[in-house]
N, C-alpha and C positions, 0 to 999 in steps of 0.2 A: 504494500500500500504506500504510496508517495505523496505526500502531503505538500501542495502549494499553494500561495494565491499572488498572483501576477496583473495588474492591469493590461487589460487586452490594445494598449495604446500603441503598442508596436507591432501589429500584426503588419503594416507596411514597413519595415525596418531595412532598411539597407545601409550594406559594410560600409564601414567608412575607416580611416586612417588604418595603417599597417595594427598588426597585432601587437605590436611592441610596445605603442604609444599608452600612455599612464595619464589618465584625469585626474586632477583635485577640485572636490563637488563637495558644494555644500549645498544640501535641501533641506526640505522640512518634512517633517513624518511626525505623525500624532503631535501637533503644535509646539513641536521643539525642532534644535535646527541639529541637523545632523553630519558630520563630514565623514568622508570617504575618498580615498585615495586604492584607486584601481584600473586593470586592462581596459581599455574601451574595448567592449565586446560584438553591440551592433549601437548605430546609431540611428533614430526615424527622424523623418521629414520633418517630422514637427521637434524639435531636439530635446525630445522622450531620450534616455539612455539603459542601453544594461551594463553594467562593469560588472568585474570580477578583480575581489580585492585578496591582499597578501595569504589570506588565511582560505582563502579559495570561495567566500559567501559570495552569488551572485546579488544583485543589488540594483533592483530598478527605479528608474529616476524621471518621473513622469514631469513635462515641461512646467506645470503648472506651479511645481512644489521645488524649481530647480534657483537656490539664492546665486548663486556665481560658481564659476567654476573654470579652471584655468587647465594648460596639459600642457607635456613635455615628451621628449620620444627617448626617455630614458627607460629600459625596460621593466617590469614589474619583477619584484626580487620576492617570490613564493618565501613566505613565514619557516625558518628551521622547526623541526620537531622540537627541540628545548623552545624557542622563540614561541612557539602556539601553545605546548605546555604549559606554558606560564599563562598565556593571555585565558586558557580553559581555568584556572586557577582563578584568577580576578572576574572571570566570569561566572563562577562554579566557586563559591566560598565554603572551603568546605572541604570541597574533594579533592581526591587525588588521583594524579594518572600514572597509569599502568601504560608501558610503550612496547610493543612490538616492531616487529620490522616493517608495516607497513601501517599499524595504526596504531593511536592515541588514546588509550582507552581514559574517561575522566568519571572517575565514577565516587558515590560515597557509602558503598556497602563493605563486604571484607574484599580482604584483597585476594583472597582463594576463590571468588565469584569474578571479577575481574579479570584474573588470570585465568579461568574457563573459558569467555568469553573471549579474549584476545587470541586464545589456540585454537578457537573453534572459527573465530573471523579469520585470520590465517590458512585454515584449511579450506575453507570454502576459497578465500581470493586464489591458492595456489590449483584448486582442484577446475573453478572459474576460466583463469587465464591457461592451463594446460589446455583446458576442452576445446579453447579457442583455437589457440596455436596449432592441435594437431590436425584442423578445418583450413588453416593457411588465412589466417586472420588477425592481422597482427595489429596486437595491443600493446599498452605504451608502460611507463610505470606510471603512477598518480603523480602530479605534479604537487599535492601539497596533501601530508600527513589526512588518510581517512581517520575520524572521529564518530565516538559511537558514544554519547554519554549515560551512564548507567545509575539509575536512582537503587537507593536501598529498600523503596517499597514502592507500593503499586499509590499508595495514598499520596508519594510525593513526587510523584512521576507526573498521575493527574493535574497537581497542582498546579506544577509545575506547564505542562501540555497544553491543558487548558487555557491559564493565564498569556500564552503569547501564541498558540496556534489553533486556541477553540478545542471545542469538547468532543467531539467527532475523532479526534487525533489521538485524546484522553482514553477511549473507549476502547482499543486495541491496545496488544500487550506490548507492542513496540512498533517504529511505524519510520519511515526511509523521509527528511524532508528534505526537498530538490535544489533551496534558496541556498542552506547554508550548506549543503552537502553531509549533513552528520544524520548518524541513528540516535535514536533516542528509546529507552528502555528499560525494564526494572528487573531486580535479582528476583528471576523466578523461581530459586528454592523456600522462597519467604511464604509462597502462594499454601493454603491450608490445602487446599485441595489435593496438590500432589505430594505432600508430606506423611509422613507413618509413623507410627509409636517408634523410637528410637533413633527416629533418621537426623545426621548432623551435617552441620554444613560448615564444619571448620577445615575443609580440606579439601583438592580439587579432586580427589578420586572418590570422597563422599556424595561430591555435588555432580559429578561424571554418572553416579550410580542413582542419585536420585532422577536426573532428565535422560536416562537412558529405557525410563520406564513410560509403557504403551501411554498410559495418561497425560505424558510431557510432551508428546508427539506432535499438537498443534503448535503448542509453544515454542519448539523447537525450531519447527517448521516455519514460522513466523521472524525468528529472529535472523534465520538463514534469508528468507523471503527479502527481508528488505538486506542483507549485505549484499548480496545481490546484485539489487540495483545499484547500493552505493557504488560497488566495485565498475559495472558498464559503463556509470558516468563518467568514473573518475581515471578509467583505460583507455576511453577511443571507440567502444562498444554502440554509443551513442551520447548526443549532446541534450545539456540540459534544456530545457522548455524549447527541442525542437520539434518537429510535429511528426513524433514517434506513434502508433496506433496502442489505445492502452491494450487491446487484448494480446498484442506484439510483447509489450514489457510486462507487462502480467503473468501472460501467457507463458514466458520464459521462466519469469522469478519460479512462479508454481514449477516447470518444468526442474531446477536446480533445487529448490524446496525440502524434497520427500527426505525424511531420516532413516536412517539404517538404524533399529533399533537393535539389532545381535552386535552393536559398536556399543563398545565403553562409553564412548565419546560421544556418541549421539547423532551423528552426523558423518559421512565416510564417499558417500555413492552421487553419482549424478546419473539423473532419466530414468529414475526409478518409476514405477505405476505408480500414481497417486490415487490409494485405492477409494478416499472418500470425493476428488473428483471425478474420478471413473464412473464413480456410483451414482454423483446428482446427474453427470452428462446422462448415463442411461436412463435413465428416469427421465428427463428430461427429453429424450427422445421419442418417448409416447406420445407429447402432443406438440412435438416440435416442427414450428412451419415451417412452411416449403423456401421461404427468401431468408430463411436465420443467418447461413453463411454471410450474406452478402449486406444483413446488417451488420453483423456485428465487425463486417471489413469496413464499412462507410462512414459510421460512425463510433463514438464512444457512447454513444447516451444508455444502451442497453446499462455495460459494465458502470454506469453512475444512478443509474435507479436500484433504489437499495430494493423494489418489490421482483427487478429482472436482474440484480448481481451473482448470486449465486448462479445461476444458470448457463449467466455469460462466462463468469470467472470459470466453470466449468469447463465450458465448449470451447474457452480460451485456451487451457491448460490440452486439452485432447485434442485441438487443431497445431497447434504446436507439438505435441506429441507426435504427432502421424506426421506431420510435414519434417519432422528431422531426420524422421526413420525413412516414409518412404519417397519421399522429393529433396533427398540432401544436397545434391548441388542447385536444384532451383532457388533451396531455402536459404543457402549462403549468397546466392546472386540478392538476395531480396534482404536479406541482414546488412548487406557493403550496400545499397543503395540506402537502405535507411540511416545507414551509421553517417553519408556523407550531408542529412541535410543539418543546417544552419539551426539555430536559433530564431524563435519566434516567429517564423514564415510555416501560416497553418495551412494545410490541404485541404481541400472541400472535398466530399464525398465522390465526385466525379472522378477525381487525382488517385485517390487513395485505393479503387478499384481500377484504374488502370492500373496504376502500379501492383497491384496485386495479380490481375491476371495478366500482366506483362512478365511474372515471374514464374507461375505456375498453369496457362493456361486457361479454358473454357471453366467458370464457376460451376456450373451444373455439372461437370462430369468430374470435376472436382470431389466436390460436395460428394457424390453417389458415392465416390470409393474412399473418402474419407469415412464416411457412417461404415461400408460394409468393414474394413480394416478395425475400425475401435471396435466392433462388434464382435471381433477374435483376440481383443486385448485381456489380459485376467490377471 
């Protein structure tokens, strides 16, 4: 799940200066004045901006709200891991971080939770980017320390969630947001639900034993779910707020997702069956119309109506499924076409179907042997 809200005032945006060039902007946001030094990323006609500043937060700059702002073509110098560590620290009173090799962990529960979380983000980025490479798809390193910030309870996660991204965000047990590029999420050994007379959480091989149990498996599945994403944006996979199809990145995340629960660890496998997706998609096939495919290529509205998500998120996860297995080179032509678009230049439903059957052909005979193929999946 990726959590944004972006003014649509750049849907005309067009590049402007080299990538190098560095703004200093001062605007206003909630009736204070804000400054920011960062990439010019795209510029609009009406001089709307997106930059992207040292610590990697995208940052848009609607004309209306913009006090002055001056630039230079010195290049933007990406935040060191110790330089961000600190600024998560005056951001985060309180916490502390846990660093890995490719991520920041800033969190304020024990440090044996933490350090779970940081081997397990690890192994999904390492198992991520292998899947990629061995498709001939070449990804990049992150240009600036992934962050994943981790509360010690569910109570101050929400708080927290709520007070600057709304209560929608609060309501999942951890959730990918797009602006600033971090995870956000709580020590799930805390949760009563998955806990047992005697279980301890002072060690990572306790807390390995506790989320390796069938009950942890959404949880699990969730917290992979959005490194995921993080990791796509932060490689070259795909650009932030470019006009990716959510059932494309969804579809995916679910696809890398599913846990190996015979792992200590919790997590080991990629393309595994997701057997409770498999389950809504079937079900969902009994009175599934005849144009389903070809909405859920045109638009995203399905996958945003919370009364048609479940169904979409399904048929997303099982159209992705079947197109890696049995269309793998069309499905790589149509992943390097989406990886290459821009920022905030959105497709209209007419685009979005061509490009789709520009990659894989006629939708209807598509469609036909998609249904028969999941139908032998188990």
């Amino acid at each position: 799940m990726m959590r944004h809200a972006l003014s649509l005032f750049l849907l005309a945006a067009l590049w402007t200066r080299p990538a190098a060039a560095v703004e200093h902007v001062v605007f206003r946001q909630n009736d204070e004045e804000v400054s920011v030094t960062g990439r010019l990323v795209v510029k609009a006609e009406d001089e709307g901006m997106l930059l992207l500043s040292a610590d990697g937060t995208l940052w848009s700059v609607e004309p209306q709200n913009l006090v002055r702002h001056k630039h230079d073509d010195e290049p933007l110098k990406p935040l060191s891991s110790d330089q961000l560590a600190e600024r998560l620290r005056e951001e985060f009173p309180g916490f502390e971080i846990h660093t890995t090799q490719h991520y920041l962990i800033c969190y304020n529960t024990s440090r044996a939770y933490a350090q779970w979380c940081g081997a397990l983000f690890e192994r999904v980025y390492k198992a991520f980017t292998n899947f990629w490479s061995r498709k001939d798809f070449v990804l990049h390193e992150p240009e600036f320390p992934l962050v994943a910030i981790v509360f010690a309870s569910k109570e101050s996660y929400e708080a927290q969630t709520n007070k600057h991204l709304g209560q929608i965000a609060g309501k999942a047990i951890g959730f990918y947001h797009i602006a600033s590029n971090r995870i956000f999420t709580y020590d799930l050994t805390g949760s009563q639900a998955l806990r047992r007379p005697g279980d301890k959480r002072g060690n990572p091989n306790e807390i390995n034993q506790m989320l390796a149990r069938p009950e942890a498996e959404l949880n699990v599945a969730t917290v992979i779910h959005e490194a995921t994403h993080q990791i796509g944006y932060s490689c070259g996979l795909q650009a932030r707020y470019s006009a990716i199809p959510i059932w494309l990145s969804e579809g995916m995340a679910i696809y890398f997702e599913t846990p190996d629960l015979n792992n200590s660890k919790g997590w080991r496998t990629i393309g595994a069956v997701n057997q409770a997706r498999l389950a809504r998609f079937r079900a969902y096939l009994r009175s599934r119309p005849p144009d389903s495919l070809a909405s859920l290529i045109a638009s995203d509205d399905r996958l945003r109506n919370r009364e048609l998500a479940e169904d979409a998120y399904a048929e997303a996860w099982a159209l992705h499924y079947f197109l890696i297995r049995q269309r793998p080179k069309q499905y790589m032509a149509y992943i390097k076409l989406m990886s290459e678009k821009g920022a905030l230049i959105q497709d209209d439903a007419e685009t979005r179907i061509a490009e789709f059957q520009q990659a894989f052909g006629d939708m209807r005979q598509l469609d036909g042997e998609f249904v028969k193929q999941m139908a032998k999946v188990h």
